[in-house]
Backbone as a chain_set.jsonl record, in Angstrom:
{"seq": "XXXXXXXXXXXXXXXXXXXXXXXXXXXXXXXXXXXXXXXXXXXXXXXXXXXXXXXXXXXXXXXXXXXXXXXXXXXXXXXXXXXXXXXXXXXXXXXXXXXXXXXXXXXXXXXXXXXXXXXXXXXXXXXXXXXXX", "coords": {"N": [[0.83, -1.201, 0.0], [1.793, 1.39, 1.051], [3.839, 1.498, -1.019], [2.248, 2.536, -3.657], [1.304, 5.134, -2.621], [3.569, 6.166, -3.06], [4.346, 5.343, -5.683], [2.036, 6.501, -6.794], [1.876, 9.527, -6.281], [1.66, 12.166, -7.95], [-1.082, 11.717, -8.537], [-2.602, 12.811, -6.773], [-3.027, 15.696, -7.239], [-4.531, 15.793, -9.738], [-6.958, 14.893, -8.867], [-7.914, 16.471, -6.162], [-8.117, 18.918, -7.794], [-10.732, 18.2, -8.947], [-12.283, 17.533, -6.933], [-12.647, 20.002, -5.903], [-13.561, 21.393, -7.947], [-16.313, 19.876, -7.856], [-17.478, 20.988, -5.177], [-17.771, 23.295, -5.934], [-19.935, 23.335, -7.742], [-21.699, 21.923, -6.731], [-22.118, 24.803, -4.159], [-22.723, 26.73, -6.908], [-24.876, 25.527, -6.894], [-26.625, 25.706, -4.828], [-26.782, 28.3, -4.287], [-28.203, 29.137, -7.018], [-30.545, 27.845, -6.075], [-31.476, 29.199, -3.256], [-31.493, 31.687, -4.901], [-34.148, 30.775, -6.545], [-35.573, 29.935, -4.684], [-35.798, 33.108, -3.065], [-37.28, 34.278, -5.561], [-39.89, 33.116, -5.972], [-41.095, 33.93, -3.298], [-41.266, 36.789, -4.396], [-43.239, 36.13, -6.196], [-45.396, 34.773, -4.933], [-45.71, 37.048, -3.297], [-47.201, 38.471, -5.381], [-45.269, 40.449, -6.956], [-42.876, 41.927, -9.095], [-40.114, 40.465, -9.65], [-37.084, 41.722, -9.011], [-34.73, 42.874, -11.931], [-31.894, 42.357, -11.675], [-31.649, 40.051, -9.922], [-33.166, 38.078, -11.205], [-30.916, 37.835, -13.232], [-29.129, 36.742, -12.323], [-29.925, 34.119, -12.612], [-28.878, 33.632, -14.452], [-26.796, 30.731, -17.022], [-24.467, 32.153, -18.01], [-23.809, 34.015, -16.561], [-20.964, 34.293, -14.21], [-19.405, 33.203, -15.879], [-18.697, 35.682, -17.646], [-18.641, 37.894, -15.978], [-15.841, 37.244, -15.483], [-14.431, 37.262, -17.787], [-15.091, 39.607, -18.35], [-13.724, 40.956, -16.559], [-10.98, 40.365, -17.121], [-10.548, 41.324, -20.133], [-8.985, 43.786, -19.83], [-6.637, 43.535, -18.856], [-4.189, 41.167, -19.422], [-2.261, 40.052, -18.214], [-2.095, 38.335, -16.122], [-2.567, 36.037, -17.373], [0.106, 35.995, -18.818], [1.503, 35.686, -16.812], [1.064, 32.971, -15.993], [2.155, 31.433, -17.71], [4.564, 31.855, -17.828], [4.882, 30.988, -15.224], [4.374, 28.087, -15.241], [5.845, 26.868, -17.094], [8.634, 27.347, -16.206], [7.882, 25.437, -13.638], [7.647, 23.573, -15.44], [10.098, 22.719, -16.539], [11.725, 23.034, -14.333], [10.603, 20.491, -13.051], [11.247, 18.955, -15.245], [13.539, 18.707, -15.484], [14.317, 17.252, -12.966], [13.215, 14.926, -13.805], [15.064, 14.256, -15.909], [17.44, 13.767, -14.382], [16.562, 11.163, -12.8], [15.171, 12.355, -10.316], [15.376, 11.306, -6.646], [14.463, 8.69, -7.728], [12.255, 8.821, -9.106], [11.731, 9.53, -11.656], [9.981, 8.573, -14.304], [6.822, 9.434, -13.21], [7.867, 11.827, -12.916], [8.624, 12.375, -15.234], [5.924, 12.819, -16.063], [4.591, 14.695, -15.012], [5.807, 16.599, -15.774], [4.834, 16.75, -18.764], [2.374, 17.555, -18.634], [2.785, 20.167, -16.987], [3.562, 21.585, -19.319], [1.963, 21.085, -21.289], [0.063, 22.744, -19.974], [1.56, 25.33, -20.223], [1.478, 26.029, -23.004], [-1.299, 25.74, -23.485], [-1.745, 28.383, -22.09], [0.023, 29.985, -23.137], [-1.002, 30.361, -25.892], [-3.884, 31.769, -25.315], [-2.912, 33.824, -24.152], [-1.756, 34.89, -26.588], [-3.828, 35.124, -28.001], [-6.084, 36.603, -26.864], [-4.548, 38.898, -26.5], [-4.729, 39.776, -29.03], [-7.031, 40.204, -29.715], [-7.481, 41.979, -27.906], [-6.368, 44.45, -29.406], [-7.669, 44.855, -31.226]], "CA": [[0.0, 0.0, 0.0], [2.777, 2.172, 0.912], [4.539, 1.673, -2.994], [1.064, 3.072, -4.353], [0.947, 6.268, -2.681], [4.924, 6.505, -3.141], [4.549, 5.434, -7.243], [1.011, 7.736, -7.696], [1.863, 10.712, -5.513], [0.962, 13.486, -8.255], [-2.562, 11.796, -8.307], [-3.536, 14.0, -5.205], [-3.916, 17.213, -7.829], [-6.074, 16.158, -10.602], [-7.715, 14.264, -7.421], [-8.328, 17.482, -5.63], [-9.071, 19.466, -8.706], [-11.962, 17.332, -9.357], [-13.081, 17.592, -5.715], [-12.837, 21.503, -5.919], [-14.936, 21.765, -9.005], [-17.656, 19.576, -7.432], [-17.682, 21.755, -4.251], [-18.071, 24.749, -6.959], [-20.656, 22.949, -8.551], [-22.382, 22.281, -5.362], [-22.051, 26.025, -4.079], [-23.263, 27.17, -7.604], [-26.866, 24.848, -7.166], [-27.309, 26.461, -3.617], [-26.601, 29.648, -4.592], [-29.809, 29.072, -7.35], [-32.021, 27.402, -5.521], [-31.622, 30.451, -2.887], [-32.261, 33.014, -5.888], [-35.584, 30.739, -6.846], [-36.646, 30.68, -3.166], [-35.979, 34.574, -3.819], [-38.206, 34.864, -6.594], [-40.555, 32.767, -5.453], [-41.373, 34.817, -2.386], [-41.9, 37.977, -4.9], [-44.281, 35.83, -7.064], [-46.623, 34.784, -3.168], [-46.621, 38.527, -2.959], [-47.666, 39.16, -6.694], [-44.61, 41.655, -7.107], [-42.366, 41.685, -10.091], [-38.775, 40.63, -9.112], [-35.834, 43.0, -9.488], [-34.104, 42.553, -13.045], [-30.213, 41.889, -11.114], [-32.233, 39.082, -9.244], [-33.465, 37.591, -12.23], [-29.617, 37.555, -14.005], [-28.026, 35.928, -11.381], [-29.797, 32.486, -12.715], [-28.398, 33.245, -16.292], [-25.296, 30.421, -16.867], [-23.322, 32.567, -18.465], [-23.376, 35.363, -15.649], [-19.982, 33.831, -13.742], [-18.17, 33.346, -17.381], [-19.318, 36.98, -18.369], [-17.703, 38.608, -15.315], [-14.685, 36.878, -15.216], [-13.958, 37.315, -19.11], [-14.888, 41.017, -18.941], [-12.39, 41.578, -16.161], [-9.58, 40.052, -17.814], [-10.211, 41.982, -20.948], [-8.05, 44.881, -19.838], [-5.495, 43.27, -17.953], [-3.631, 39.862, -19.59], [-0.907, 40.07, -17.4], [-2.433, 37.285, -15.181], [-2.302, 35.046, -18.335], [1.439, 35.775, -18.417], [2.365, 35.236, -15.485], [0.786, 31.795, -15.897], [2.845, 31.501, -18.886], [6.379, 32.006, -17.23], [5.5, 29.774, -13.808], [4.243, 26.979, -15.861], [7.281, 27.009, -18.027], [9.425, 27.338, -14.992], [7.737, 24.676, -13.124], [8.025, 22.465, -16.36], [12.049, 22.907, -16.664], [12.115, 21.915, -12.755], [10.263, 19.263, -13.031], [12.231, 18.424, -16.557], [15.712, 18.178, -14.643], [14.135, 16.332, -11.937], [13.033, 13.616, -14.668], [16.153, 13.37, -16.443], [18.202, 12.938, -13.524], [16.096, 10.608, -12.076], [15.787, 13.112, -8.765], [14.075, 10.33, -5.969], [14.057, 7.453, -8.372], [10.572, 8.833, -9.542], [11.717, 9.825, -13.06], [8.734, 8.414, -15.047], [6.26, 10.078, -12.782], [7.734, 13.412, -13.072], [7.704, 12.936, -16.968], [4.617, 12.989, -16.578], [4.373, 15.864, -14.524], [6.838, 17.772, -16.552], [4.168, 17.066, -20.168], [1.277, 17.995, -17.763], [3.087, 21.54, -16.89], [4.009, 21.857, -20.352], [1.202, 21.43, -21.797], [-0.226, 23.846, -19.524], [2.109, 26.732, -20.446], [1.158, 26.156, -23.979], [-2.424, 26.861, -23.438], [-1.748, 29.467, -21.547], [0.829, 30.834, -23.831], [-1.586, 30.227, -27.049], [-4.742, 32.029, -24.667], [-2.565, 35.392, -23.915], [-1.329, 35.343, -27.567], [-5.407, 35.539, -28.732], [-6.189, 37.956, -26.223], [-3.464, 40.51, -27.082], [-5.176, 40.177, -30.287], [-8.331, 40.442, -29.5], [-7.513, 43.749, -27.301], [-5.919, 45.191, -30.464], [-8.922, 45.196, -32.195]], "C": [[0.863, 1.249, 0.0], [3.387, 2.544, -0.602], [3.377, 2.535, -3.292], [0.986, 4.52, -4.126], [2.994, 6.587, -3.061], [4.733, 6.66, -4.587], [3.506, 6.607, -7.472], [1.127, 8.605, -6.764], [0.553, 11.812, -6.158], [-0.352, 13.119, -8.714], [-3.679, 12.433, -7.635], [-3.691, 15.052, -6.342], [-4.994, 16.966, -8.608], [-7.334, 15.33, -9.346], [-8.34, 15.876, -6.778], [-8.611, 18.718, -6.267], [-10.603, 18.82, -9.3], [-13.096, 17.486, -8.127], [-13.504, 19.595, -5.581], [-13.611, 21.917, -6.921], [-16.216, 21.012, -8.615], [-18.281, 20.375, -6.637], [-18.252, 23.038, -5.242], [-19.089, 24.315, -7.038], [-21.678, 23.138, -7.572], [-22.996, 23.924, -4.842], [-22.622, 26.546, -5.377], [-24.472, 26.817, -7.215], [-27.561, 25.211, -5.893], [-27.673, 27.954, -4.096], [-27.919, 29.975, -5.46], [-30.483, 28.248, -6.788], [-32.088, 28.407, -4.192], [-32.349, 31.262, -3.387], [-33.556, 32.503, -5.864], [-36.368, 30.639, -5.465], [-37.581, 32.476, -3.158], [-37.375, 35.224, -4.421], [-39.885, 34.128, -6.173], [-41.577, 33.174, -4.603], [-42.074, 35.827, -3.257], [-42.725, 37.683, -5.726], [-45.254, 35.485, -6.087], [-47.341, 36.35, -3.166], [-47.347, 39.122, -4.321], [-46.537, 40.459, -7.1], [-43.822, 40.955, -8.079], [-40.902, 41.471, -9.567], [-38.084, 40.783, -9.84], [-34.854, 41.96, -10.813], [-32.765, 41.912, -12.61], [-30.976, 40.345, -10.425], [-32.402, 37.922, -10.117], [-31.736, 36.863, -13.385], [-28.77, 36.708, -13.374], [-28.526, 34.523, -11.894], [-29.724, 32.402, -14.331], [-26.929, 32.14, -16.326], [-24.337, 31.071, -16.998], [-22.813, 33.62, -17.404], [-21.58, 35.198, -15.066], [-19.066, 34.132, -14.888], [-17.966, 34.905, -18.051], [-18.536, 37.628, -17.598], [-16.531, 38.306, -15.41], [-13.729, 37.299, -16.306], [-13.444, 38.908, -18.882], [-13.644, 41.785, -17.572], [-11.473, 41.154, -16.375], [-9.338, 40.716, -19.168], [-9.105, 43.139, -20.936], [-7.009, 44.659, -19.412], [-5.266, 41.673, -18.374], [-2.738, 39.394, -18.813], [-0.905, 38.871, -16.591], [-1.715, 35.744, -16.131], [-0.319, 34.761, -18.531], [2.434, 35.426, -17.65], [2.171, 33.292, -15.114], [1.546, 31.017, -16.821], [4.355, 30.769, -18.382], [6.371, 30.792, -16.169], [5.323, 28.671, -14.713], [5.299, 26.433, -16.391], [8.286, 27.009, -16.881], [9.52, 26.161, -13.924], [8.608, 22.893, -14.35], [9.606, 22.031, -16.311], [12.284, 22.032, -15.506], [12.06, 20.577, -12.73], [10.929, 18.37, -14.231], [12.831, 17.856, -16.127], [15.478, 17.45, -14.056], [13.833, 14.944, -12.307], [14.083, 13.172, -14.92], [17.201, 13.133, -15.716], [17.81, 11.962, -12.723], [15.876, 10.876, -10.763], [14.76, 11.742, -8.015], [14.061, 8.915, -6.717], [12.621, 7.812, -8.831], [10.81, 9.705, -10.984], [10.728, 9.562, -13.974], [7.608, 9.387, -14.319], [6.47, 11.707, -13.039], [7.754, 13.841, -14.422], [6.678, 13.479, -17.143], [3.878, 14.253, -15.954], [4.883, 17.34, -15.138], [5.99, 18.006, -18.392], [2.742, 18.197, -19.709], [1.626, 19.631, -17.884], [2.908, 22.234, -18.232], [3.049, 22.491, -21.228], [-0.02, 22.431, -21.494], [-0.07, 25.213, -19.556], [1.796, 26.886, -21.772], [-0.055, 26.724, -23.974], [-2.433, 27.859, -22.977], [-1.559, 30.428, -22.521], [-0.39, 31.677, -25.142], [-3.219, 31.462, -26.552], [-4.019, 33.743, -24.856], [-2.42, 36.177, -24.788], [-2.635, 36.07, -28.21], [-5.656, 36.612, -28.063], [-5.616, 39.091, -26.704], [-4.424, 40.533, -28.322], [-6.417, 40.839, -30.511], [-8.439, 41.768, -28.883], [-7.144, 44.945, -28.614], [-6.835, 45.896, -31.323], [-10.329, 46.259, -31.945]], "O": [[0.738, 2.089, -0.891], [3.37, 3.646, -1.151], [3.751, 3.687, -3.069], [0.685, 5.254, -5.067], [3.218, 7.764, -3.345], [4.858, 7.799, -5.037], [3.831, 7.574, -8.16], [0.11, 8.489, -6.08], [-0.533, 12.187, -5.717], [-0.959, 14.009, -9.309], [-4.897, 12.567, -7.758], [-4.882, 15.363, -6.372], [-6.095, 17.506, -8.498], [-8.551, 15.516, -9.363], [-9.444, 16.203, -7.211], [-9.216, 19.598, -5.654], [-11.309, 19.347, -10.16], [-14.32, 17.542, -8.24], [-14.544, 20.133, -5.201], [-14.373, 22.864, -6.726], [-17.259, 21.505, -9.045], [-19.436, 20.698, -6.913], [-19.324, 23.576, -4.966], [-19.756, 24.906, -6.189], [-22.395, 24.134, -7.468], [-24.16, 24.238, -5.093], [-23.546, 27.211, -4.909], [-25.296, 27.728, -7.137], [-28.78, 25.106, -5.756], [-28.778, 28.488, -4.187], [-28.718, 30.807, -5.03], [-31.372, 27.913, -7.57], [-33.297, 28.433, -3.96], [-33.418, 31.685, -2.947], [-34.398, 33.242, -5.353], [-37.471, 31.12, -5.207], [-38.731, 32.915, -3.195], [-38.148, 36.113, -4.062], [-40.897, 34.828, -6.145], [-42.759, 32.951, -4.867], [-43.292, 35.94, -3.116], [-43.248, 38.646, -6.287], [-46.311, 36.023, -6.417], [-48.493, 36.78, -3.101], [-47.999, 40.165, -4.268], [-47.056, 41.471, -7.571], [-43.848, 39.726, -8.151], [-40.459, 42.456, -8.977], [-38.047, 40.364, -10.997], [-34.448, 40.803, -10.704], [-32.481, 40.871, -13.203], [-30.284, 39.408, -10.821], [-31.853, 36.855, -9.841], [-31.614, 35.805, -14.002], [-27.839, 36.069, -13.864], [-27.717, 33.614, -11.71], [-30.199, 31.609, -15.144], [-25.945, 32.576, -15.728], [-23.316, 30.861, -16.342], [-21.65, 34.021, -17.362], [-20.847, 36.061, -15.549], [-18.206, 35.013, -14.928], [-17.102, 35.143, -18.894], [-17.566, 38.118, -18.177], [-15.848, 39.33, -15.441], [-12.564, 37.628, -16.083], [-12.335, 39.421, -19.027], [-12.967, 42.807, -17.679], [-10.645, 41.632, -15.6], [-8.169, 40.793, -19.545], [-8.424, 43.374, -21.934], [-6.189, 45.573, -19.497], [-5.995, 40.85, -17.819], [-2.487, 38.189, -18.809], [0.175, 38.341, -16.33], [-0.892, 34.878, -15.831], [0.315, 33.713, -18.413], [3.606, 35.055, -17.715], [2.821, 32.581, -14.348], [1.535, 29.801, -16.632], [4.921, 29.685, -18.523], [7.233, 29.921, -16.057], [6.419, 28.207, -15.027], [5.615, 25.317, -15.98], [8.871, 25.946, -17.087], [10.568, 25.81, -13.383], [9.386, 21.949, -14.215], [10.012, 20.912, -16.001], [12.756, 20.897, -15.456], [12.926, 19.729, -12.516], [11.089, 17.158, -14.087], [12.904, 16.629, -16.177], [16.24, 16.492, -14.189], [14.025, 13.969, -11.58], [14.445, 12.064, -14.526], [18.027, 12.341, -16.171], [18.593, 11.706, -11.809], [16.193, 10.036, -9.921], [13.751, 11.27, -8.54], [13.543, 7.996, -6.084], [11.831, 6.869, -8.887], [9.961, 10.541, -11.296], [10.52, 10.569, -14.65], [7.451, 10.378, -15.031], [5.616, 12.562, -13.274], [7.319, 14.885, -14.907], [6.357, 14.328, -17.974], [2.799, 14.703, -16.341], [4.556, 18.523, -15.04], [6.278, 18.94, -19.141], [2.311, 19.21, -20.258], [0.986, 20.352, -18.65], [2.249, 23.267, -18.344], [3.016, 23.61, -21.739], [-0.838, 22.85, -22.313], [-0.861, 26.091, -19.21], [1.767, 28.09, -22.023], [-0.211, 27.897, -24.313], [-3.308, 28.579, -23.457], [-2.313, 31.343, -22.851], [-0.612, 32.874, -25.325], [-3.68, 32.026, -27.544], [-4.518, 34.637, -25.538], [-2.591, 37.394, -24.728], [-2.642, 37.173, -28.756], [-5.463, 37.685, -28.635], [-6.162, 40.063, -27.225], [-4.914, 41.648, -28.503], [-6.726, 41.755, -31.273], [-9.296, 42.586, -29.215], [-7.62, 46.079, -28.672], [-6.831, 46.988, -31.891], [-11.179, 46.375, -32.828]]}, "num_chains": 1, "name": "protein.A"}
C-alpha cells in the first residue's frame, strides 16, 4: 500500500481538482435554488422581481464577469505563462536525472506543466489580439 501512494503521488492534484470543481458545482446549485426561493417569495406577494435578481440564474453570468475583467489586464495570463514554463524545466531536470528514483512520474508531470504553459501561452497570444482590435 505504501509503494502506491509513493509510485502515484501526483494523483492528489487532478484528485483534488476534481473535488474543488464539485464543491463549486455544489455552491453554484445552492446559490440558485436560494435566488428561486428569492423569486418565489416575490411571485406569493404578486410583485415583479428586481431585473439583477433575475440575471443571477443566467449560466453565463460567472463566465461573463470573469472574461470582462480580464479583458483589460492579460498580465495574469502571463504570469501563468512564465511559472508553468518554470515549473516544467524543474520538473524536466528532476526527470532526467532521475531526482528520488521517480523519473517516469515526473515525466509525466513535466508534459502535464508543459502542456499547460502552452495553453496558456496560445490564450494570452489571442487575447493581445483580440484587445488590439
Amino acid at each position: 500500500m505504501e509503494e502506491l501512494f509513493r509510485d502515484f503521488w501526483w494523483l492528489i492534484f487532478p484528485v483534488g481538482f476534481l473535488i474543488a470543481g464539485a464543491f463549486n458545482s455544489l455552491l453554484n446549485y445552492k446559490r440558485q435554488q436560494d435566488t428561486l426561493k428569492l423569486i418565489r417569495t416575490y411571485a406569493e406577494k404578486g410583485q415583479e422581481p428586481p431585473a439583477a435578481l433575475l440575471k443571477l440564474l443566467e449560466p453565463e453570468n460567472e463566465v461573463s464577469v470573469t472574461i470582462d475583467a480580464r479583458k483589460d489586464n492579460n498580465d495574469g495570463l502571463w504570469f501563468s505563462v512564465v511559472l508553468f514554463a518554470v515549473m516544467a524545466v524543474g520538473f524536466g531536470y528532476g526527470a532526467y536525472t532521475d531526482m528520488y528514483g521517480s523519473g517516469p512520474g515526473l515525466v509525466i508531470v513535466t508534459f502535464v506543466l508543459a502542456g499547460l504553459c502552452l495553453a496558456c501561452l496560445v490564450t494570452a497570444l489571442l487575447s493581445g489580439r483580440r484587445l488590439r482590435k
